[in-house]
C-alpha positions as CSV (number, residue, x, y, z in Angstrom):
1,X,-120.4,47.1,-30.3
2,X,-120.7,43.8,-29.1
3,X,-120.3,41.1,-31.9
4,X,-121.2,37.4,-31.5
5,X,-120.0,34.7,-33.6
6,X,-122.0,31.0,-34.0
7,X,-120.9,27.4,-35.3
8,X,-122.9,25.0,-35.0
9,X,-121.0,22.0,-35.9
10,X,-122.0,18.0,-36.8
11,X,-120.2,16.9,-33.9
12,X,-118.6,17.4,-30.9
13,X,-115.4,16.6,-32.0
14,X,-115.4,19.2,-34.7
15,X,-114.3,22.7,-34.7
16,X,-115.1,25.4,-36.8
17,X,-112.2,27.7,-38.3
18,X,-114.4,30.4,-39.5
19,X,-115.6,31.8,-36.5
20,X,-112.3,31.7,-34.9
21,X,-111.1,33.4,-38.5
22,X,-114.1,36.2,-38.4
23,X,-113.0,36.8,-34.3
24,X,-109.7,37.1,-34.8
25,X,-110.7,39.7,-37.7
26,X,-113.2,41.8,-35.5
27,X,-111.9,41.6,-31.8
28,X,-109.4,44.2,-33.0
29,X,-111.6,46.8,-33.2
30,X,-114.9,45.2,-31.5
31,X,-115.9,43.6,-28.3
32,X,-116.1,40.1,-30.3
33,X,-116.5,36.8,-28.6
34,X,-117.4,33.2,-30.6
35,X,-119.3,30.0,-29.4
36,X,-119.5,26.7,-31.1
37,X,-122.2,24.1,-30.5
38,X,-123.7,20.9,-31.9
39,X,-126.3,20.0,-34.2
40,X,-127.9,17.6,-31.0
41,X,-127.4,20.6,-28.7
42,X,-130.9,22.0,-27.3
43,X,-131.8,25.2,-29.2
44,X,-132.8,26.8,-26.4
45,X,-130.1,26.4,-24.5
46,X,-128.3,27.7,-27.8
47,X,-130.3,31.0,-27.8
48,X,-129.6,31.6,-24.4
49,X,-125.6,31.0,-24.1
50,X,-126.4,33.6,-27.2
51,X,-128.3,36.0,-25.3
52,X,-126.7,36.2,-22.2
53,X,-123.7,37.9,-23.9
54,X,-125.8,40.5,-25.0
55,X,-125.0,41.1,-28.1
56,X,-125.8,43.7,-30.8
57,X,-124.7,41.2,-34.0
58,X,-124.8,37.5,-34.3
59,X,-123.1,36.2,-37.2
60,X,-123.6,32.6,-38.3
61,X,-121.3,29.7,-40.2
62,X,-123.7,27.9,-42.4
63,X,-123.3,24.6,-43.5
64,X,-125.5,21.8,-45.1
65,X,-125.3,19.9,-42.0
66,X,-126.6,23.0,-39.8
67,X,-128.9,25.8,-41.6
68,X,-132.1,24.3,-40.6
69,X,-131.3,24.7,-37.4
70,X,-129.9,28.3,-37.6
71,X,-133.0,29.5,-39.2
72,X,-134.8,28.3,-36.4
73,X,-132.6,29.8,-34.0
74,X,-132.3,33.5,-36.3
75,X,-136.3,33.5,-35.9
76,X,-136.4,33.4,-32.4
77,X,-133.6,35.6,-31.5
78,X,-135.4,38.1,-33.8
79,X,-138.7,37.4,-32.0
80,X,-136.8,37.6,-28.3
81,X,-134.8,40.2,-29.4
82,X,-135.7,42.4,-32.4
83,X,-132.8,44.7,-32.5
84,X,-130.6,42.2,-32.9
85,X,-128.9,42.1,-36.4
86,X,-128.5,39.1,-37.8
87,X,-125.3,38.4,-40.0
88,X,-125.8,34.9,-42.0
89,X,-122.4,33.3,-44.4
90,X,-120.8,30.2,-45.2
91,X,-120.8,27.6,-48.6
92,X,-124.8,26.8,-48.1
93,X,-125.9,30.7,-48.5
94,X,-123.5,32.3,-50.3
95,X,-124.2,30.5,-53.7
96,X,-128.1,31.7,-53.2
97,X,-128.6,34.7,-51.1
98,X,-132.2,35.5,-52.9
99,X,-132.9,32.5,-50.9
100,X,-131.9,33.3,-47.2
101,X,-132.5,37.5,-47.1
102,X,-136.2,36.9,-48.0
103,X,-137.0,35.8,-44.5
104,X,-137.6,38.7,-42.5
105,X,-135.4,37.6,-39.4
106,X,-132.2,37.8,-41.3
107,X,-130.5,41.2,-42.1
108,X,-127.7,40.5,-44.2
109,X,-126.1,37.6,-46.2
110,X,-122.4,37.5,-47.0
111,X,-121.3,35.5,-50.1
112,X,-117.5,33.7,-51.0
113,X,-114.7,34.2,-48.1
114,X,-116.2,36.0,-45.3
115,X,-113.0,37.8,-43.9
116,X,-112.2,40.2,-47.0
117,X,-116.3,41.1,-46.2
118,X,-116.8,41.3,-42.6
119,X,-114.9,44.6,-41.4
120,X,-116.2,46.8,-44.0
121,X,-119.8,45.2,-43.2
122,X,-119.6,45.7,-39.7
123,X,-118.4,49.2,-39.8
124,X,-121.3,50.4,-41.7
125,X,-123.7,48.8,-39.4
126,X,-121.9,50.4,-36.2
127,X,-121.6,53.6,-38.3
128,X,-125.4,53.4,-39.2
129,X,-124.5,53.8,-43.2
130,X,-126.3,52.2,-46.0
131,X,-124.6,48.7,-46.8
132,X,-123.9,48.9,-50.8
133,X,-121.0,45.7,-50.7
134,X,-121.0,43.6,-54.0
135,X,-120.3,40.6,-51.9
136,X,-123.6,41.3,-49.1
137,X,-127.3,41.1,-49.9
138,X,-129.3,42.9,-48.0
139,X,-133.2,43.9,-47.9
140,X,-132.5,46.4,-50.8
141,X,-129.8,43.9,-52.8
142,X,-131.0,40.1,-52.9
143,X,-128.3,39.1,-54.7
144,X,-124.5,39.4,-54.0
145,X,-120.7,38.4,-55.7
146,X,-118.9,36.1,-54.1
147,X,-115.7,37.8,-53.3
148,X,-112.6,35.9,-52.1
149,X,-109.4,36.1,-50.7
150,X,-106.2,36.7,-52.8
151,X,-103.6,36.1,-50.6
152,X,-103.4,34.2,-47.1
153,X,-102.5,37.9,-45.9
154,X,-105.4,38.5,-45.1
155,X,-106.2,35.7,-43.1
156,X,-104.9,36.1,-39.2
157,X,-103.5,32.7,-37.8
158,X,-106.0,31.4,-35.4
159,X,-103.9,28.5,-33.3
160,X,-104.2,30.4,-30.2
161,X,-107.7,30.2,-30.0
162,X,-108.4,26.8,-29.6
163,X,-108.9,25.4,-26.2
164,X,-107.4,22.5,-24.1
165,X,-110.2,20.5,-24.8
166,X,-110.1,21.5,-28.2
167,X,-106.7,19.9,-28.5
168,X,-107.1,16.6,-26.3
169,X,-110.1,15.6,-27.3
170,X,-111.4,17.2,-31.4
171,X,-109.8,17.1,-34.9
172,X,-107.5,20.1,-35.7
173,X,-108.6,21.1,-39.0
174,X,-105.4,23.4,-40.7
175,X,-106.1,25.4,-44.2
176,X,-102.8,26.1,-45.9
177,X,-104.1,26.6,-49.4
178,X,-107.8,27.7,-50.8
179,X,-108.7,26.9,-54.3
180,X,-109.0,23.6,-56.9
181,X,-107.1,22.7,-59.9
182,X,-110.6,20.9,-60.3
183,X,-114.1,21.6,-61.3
184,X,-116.1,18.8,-60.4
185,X,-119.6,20.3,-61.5
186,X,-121.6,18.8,-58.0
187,X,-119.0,20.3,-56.0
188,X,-118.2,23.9,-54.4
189,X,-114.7,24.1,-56.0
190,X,-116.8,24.8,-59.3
191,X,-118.3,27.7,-58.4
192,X,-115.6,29.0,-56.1
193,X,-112.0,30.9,-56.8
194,X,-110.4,27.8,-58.1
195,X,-106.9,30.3,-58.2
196,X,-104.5,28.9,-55.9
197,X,-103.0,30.9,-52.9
198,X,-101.2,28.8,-50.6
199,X,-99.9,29.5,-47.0
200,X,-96.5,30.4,-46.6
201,X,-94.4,26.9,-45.5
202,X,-93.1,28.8,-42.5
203,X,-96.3,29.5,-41.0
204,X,-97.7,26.0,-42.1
205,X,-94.7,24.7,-39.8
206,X,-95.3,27.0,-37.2
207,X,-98.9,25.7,-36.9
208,X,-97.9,22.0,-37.1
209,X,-95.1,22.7,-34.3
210,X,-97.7,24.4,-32.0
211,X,-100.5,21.6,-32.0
212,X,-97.8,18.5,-31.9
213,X,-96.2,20.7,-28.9
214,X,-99.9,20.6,-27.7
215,X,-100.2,16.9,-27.8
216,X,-102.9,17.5,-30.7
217,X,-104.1,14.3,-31.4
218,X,-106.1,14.1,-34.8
219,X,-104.9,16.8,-37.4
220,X,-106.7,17.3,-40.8
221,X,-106.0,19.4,-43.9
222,X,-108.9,21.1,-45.0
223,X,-107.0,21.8,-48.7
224,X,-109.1,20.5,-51.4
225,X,-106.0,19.0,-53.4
226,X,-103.6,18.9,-51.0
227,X,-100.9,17.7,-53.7
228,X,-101.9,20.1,-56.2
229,X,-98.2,21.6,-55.8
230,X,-96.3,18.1,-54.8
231,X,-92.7,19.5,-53.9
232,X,-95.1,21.2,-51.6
233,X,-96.9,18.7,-50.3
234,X,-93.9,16.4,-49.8
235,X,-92.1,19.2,-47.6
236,X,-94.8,19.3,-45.7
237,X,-94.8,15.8,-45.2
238,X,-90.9,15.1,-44.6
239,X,-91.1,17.9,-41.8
240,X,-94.0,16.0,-40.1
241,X,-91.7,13.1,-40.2
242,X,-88.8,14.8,-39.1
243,X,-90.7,16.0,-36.2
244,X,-91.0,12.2,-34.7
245,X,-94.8,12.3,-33.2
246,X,-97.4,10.0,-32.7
247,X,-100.3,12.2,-34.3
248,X,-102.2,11.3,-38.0
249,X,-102.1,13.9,-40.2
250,X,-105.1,13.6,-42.9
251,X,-104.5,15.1,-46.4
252,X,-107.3,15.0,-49.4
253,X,-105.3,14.2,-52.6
254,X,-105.8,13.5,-56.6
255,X,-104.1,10.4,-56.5
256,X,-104.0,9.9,-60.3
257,X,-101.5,13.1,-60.5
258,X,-99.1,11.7,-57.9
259,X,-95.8,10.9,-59.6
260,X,-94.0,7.5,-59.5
261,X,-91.9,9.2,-57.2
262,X,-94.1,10.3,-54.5
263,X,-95.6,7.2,-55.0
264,X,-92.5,5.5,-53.8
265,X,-92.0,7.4,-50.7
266,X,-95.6,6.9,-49.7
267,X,-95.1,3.3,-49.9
268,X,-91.8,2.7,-48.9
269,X,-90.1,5.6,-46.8
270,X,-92.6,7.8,-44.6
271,X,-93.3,6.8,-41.5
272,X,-95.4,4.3,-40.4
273,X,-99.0,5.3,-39.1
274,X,-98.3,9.4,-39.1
275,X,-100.3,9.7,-42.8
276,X,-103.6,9.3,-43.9
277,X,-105.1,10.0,-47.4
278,X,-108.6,10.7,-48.4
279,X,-108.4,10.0,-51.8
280,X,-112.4,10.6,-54.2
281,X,-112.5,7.8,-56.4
282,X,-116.7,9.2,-57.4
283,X,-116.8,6.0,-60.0
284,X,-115.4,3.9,-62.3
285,X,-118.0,4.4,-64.6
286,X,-116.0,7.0,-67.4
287,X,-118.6,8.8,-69.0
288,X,-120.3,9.5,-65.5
289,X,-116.9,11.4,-64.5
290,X,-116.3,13.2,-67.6
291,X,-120.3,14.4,-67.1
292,X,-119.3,16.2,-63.9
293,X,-116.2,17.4,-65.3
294,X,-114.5,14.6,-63.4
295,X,-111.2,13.6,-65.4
296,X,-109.2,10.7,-63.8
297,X,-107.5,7.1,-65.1
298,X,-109.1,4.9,-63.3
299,X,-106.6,2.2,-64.3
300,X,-103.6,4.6,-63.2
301,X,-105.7,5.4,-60.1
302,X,-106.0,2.3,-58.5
303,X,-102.6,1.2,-59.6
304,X,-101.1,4.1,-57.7
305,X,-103.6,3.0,-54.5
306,X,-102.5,-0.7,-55.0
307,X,-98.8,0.2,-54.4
308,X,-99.2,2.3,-51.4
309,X,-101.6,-0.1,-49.7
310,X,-98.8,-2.8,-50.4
311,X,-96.2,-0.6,-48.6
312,X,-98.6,-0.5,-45.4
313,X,-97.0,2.4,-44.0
314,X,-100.1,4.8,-44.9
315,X,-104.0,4.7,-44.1
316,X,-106.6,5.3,-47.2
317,X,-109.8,6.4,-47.3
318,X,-111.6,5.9,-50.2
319,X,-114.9,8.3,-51.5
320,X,-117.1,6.8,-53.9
321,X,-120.8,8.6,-55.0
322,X,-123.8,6.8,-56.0
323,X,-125.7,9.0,-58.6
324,X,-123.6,10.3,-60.9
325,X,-125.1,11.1,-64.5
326,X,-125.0,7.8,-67.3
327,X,-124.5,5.4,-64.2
328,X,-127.2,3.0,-63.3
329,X,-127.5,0.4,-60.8
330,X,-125.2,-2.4,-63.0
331,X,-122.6,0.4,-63.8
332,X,-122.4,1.5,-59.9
333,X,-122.6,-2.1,-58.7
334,X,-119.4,-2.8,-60.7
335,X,-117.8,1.0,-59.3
336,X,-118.5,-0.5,-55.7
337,X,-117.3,-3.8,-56.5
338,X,-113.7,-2.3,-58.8
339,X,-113.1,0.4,-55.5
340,X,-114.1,-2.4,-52.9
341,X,-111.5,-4.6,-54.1
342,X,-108.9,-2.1,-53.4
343,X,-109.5,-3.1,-49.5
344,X,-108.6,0.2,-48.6
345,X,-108.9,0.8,-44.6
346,X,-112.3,2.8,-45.4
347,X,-114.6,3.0,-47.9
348,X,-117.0,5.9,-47.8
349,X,-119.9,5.3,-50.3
350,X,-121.9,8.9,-50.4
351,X,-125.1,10.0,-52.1
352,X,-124.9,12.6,-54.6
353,X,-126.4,15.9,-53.1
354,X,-127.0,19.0,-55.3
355,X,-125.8,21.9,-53.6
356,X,-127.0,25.1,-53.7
357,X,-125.1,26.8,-57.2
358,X,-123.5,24.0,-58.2
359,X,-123.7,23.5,-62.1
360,X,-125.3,19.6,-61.5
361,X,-128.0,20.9,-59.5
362,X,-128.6,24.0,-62.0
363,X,-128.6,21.2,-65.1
364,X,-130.9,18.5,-62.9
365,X,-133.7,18.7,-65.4
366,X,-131.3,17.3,-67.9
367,X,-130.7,14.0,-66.1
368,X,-134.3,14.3,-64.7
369,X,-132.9,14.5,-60.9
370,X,-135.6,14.3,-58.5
371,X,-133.9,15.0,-54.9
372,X,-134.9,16.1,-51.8
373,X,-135.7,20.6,-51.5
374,X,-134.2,19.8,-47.9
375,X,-131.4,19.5,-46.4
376,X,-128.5,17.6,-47.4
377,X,-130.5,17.8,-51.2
378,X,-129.8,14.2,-51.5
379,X,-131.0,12.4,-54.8
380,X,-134.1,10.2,-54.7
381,X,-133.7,9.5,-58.5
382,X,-133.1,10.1,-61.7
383,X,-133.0,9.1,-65.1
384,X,-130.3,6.2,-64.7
385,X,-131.3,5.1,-60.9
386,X,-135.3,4.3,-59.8
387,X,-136.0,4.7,-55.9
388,X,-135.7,0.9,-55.7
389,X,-132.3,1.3,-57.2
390,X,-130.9,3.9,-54.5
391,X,-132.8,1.9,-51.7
392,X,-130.7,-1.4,-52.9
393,X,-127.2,0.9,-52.1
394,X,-128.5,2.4,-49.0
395,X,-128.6,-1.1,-47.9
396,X,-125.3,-1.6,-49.0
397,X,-123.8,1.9,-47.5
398,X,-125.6,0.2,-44.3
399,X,-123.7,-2.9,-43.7
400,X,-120.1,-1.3,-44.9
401,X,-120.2,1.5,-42.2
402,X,-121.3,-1.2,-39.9
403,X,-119.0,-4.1,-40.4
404,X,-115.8,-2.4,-42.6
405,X,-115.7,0.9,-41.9
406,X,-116.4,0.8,-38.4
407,X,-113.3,-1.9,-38.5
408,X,-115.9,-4.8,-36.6
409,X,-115.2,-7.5,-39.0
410,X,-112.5,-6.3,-41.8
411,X,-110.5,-9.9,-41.9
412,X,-113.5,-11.9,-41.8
413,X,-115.1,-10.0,-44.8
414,X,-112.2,-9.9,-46.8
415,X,-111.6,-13.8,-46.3
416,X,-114.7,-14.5,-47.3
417,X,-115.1,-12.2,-50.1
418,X,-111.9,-13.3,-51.5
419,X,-112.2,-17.6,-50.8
420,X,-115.9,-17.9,-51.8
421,X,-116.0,-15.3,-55.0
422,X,-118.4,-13.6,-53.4
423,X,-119.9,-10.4,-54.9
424,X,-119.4,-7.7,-52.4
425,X,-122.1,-5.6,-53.7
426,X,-124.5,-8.3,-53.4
427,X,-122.9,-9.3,-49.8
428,X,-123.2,-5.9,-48.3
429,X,-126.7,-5.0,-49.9
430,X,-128.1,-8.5,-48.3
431,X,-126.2,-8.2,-44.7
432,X,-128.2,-4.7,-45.2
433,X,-131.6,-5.5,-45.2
434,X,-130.9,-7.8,-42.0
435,X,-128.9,-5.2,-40.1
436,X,-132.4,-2.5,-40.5
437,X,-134.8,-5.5,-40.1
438,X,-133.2,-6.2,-37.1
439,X,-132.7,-3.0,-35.3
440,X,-130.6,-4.0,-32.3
441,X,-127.3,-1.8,-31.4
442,X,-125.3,-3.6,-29.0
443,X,-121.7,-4.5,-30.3
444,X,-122.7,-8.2,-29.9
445,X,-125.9,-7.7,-31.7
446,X,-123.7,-7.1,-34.6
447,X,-121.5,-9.6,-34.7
448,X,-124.9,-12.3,-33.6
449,X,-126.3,-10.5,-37.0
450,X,-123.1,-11.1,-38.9
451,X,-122.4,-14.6,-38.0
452,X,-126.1,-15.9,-38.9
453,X,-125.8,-14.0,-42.3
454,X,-122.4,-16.3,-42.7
455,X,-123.9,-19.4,-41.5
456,X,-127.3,-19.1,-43.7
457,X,-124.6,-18.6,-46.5
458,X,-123.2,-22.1,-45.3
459,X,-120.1,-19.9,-44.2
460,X,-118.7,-20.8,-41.0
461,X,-116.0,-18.3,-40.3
462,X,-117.0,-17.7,-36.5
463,X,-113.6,-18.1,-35.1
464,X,-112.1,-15.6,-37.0
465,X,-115.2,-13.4,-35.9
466,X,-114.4,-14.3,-32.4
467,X,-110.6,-13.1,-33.0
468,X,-112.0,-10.0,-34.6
469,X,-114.2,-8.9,-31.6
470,X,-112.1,-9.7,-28.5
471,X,-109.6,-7.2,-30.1
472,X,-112.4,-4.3,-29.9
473,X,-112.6,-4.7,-25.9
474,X,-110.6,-3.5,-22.7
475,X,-112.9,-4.9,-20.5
476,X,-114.3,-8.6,-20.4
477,X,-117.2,-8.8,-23.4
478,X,-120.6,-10.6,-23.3
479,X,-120.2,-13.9,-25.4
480,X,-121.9,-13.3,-28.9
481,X,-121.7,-16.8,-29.9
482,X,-123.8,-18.2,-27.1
483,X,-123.1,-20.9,-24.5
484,X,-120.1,-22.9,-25.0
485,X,-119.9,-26.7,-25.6
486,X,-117.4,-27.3,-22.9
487,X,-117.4,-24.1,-19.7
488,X,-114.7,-21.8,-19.7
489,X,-114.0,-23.1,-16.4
490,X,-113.0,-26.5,-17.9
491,X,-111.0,-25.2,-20.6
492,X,-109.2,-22.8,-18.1
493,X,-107.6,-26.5,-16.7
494,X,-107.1,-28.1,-19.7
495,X,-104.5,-24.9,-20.4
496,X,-103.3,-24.8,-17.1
497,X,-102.6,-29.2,-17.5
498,X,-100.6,-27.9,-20.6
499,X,-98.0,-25.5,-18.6
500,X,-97.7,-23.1,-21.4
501,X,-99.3,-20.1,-19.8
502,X,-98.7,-19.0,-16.5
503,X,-101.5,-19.3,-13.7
504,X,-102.1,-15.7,-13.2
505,X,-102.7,-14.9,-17.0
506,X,-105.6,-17.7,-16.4
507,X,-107.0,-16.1,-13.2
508,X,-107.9,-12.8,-15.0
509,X,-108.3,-14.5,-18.4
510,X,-111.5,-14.9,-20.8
511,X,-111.2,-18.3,-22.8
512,X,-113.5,-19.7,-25.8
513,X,-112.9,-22.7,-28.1
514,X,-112.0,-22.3,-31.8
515,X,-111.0,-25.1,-34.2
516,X,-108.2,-27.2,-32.9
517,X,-107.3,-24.7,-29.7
518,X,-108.2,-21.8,-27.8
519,X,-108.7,-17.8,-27.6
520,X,-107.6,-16.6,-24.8
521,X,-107.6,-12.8,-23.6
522,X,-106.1,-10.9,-20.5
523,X,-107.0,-8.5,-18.2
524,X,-103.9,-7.4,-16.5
525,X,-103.3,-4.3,-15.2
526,X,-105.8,-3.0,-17.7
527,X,-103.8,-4.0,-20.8
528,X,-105.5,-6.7,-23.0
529,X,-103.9,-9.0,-24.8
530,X,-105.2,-11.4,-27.4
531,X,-103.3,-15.0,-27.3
532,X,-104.4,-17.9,-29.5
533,X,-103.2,-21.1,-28.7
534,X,-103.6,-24.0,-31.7
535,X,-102.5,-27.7,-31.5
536,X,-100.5,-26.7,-28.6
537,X,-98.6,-23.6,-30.0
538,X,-98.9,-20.0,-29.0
539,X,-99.8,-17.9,-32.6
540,X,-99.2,-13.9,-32.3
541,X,-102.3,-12.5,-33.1
């Protein structure tokens, strides 16, 4: 029996662990073979890498991100192919199976961790016996349990199934614990197992040696607390350390509950550059957190964020959500402004989606939700927040992945934040509306855009803009500030009359004018390097 597993993932430089799990599972005992695609990849070119492997199932990983598309896909193999069963799991159908075995196309639907499910449900279809599993819905049982691991016995290690271009060129994603200490009502970890069962250190080791031996080069934790056990989390971290690479590891942590101590080493022992935290901050706003079933000091929070940004040896990510019960557009404008003030490298701000199960999105009528019955089931409104309201923040989510998150302009924005008092909500939200008004997406375009916000502001801050985008390019850029008062080809000799730089840096060399001196940035042998020279003197930039 010839079994076919299917991700379909966001983005190319994602992989999916599940199908790799489920074929690891299955090849055992049956001719089992996965495939992963993208949610821009044709769907008939999807259907038919599917088909030509002939097989007799084809199970699917569902996600928010991707179930439209594999319904699409299930109804056409079915209509090609009517023989075909058709094996549907994953966090967006196991919470509401009712929902996904009505459609005729779709034979059976497995709820919670797919691996303690999949062997028993694929020997009764090769055995052609009646499936009666508590955690499958079928035609005859629409609804199923969730069933979950208990131990990470019963999950095979999968490091050997990821390709060379899987290694080079995606992010790694390692589990080495399932569960939550937490039970944030609009997320999964609510509904799920929230009992703790951890992978053996040994094997996390093992897995960390084998992609850093493999020249891995982005590696991310999939644990939903990752410091839920610290002595735990800081082994795994010192023998990352000890291991002297150049990869970033990613871990998600509650950092509220990290002691003084681990504090300490975060800021001022790990190495440099190896660590990166994701760390949900969701809002300031305390009633909205204890409505989800959110508990966190703020205060403590951000005091613990402070002191490792200070220590610059670690990158954070911060995660705020805009629609959270009891917060309306004054209470989230001061939760962006609070978490924005951190400067932490990146600042996610999400909109609150109510997944399939989860006890927000069962309780919406109480905070008179209106969101959208597709796909990611993102909020319009609600009680707290009008439409006008969330369209104000998309603005605002619009200019900080373009100009912060997307590291174009980070100095700039903090210097003028900080000098001019400027409220960053406001800012962002403003430099929004131009970025969609204008609708142009070279990198200049967004530095013209950002500039002439500045100026109408009576902010002049272009050189610091200039300094900003020289740094992004390896090959000479197209100038975003116009013509220059005096040619490049005249400031060229007014260097060269100065004798501080030799000739052949200037031959290569791209030069503009900023207040009392000059940019100037190399080409050689393929290695840019930014040089400002002011009143005379060469400043490391």
């Amino acid at each position: 029996m010839k079994v076919s597993y299917i991700a379909i993932n966001a983005k190319y430089i994602h992989t999916n662990s599940a199908v790799r799990i489920l074929h690891q599972l299955s090849c055992r005992s049956y001719d089992s073979i996965f495939f992963e695609f993208t949610i821009k990849d044709n769907i008939n070119y999807i259907i038919q890498k599917i088909l030509d492997n002939n097989p007799d199932i084809v199970g699917f990983s569902c996600y928010l991100w991707n179930i439209e598309i594999v319904v699409k896909i299930c109804k056409l193999i079915k209509t090609i192919k009517p023989d075909i069963k058709i094996i549907l799991g994953g966090p967006e159908v196991s919470y509401d199976t009712r929902n996904f075995i009505k459609f005729d196309f779709i034979d059976y639907v497995i709820s919670g961790d797919g691996e303690v499910t999949i062997l028993e449900l694929l020997s009764c279809i090769k055995d052609n016996k009646i499936v009666n599993i508590s955690s499958v819905a079928t035609k005859n049982n629409l609804s199923a349990k969730p069933k979950y691991i208990e131990s990470f016995m019963e999950v095979p290690s999968i490091i050997d199934l990821y390709s060379e271009d899987d290694i080079k060129n995606k992010i790694i994603y390692l589990e080495t614990s399932r569960g939550c200490p937490f039970n944030c009502s609009y997320c999964l970890s609510s509904v799920e197992s929230n009992k703790l069962r951890y992978l053996p250190l040994e094997e996390v080791f093992s897995q960390i040696d084998y992609f850093i031996n493999k020249n891995a080069r982005n590696i991310k934790f999939l644990d939903r607390t990752s410091n839920s056990n610290e002595e735990r989390f800081l082994k795994i971290i010192q023998y990352i350390e000890r291991k002297n690479c150049n990869q970033v590891f990613q871990f998600e942590v509650a950092a509220d509950i990290l002691s003084n101590k681990m504090v300490d080493y975060l800021s001022n022992i790990v190495k440099k550059g190896i660590i990166r935290l994701e760390i949900g901050i969701q809002s300031t706003n305390d009633l909205s957190n204890k409505s989800v079933n959110r508990i966190s000091n703020i205060p403590k929070l951000f005091d613990k964020i402070r002191t490792i940004q200070r220590g610059n040896r670690v990158t954070i990510h911060v995660d705020l959500i805009a629609g959270l019960p009891h917060e309306d557009i004054n209470s989230f404008i001061k939760s962006f402004n609070e978490t924005f003030y951190l400067y932490c490298a990146e600042f996610q701000l999400g909109f609150l989606k109510l997944l399939r199960g989860t006890p927000i999105k069962l309780e919406a009528y109480v905070h008179e939700y209106e969101f959208s019955f597709s796909p990611p089931y993102e909020i319009i409104s609600n009680k707290y927040l009008t439409k006008n309201d969330l369209l104000r923040i998309k603005h605002c989510e619009e200019a900080l992945e373009k100009f912060w998150n997307s590291f174009r302009a980070q100095k700039t924005l903090r210097k003028v934040i900080e000098s001019k008092k400027i409220n960053p909500f406001i800012f962002f939200e403003k430099l929004g509306e131009k970025i969609l008004k204008d609708a142009r997406y070279q990198e200049n375009d967004f530095y013209v855009i950002l500039n002439d916000y500045l100026l109408s502001l009576k902010i002049n801050e272009v050189d610091l803009l200039k300094e900003e985008y020289l740094k992004r390019y390896k090959i000479r850029p197209i100038r975003f500030w116009g013509t220059e008062i005096i040619k490049p080809s005249i400031l060229k000799k007014e260097i060269q009359k100065m004798n501080l730089i030799p000739n052949k840096y200037l031959q290569n060399a791209f030069v503009t004018s900023i207040k009392r001196g000059y940019l100037i940035i190399t080409y050689i042998n393929n290695n840019p390097e930014l040089l400002k020279l002011v009143d005379n003197k060469f400043i490391n930039i």
